[in-house]
N, C-alpha and C positions, 0 to 999 in steps of 0.2 A: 504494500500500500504506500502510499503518499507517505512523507515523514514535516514536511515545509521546509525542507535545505533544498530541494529541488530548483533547478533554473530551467523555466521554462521560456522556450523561444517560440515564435508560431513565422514560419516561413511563408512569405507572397503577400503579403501586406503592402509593399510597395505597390504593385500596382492593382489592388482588389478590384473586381467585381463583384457583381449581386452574385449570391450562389457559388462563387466559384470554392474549387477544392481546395485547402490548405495543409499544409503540415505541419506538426507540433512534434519539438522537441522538448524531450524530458532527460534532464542531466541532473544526478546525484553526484554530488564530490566526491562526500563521503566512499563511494566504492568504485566512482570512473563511471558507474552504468550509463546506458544513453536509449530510451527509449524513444521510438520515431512513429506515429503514425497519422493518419488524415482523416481530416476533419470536414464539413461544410460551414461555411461563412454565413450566416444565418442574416448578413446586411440582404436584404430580400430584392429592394427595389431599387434604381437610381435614384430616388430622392431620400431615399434610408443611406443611400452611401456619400451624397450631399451631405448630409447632417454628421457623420463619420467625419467629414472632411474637414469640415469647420468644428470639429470638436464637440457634436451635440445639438440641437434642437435650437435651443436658445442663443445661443453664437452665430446658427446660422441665420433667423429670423433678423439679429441686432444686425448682423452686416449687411445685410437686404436693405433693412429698413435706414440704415446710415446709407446705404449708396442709391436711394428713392425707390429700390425696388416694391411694390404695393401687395404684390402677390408671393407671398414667400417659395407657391409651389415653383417657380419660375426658375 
C-alpha cells in the first residue's frame, strides 16, 4: 500500500487534452520501487481544460471579465 514518502509524477500534462490517457509514476525512496501505470484525464471538455489553464473557474471568469470578455463560455 501507499506509505506518503511516495513521489508521485503524472506524465503528458504539458500538452493535455479532454480524455486523453496519462501516466503516473509512483516512486518510493525508501526501497528505489517505481510503479508506472495509466490513467484517464477526467478534464472532460474544452472548456473544463480552459478553467485547468487559468488555474480554476474563478481565475478564468476574472481574466475574461478584466479583458471585457461578457460571456465567460467564450
Amino acid at each position: 500500500g501507499l506509505t506518503g514518502e511516495e513521489i508521485v509524477t503524472i506524465r503528458g500534462l504539458e500538452n493535455v487534452q479532454p480524455r486523453q490517457e496519462l501516466i503516473v509514476e509512483l516512486f518510493r525512496p525508501s526501497d528505489g520501487k517505481m510503479a508506472r501505470f495509466p490513467v484517464r484525464c477526467r478534464i472532460d471538455t474544452p472548456t473544463e481544460l480552459e478553467y485547468y489553464k487559468n488555474g480554476g473557474v474563478m481565475p478564468y471568469v476574472l481574466r475574461n471579465l478584466a479583458r471585457g470578455v461578457t460571456d465567460a463560455a467564450e
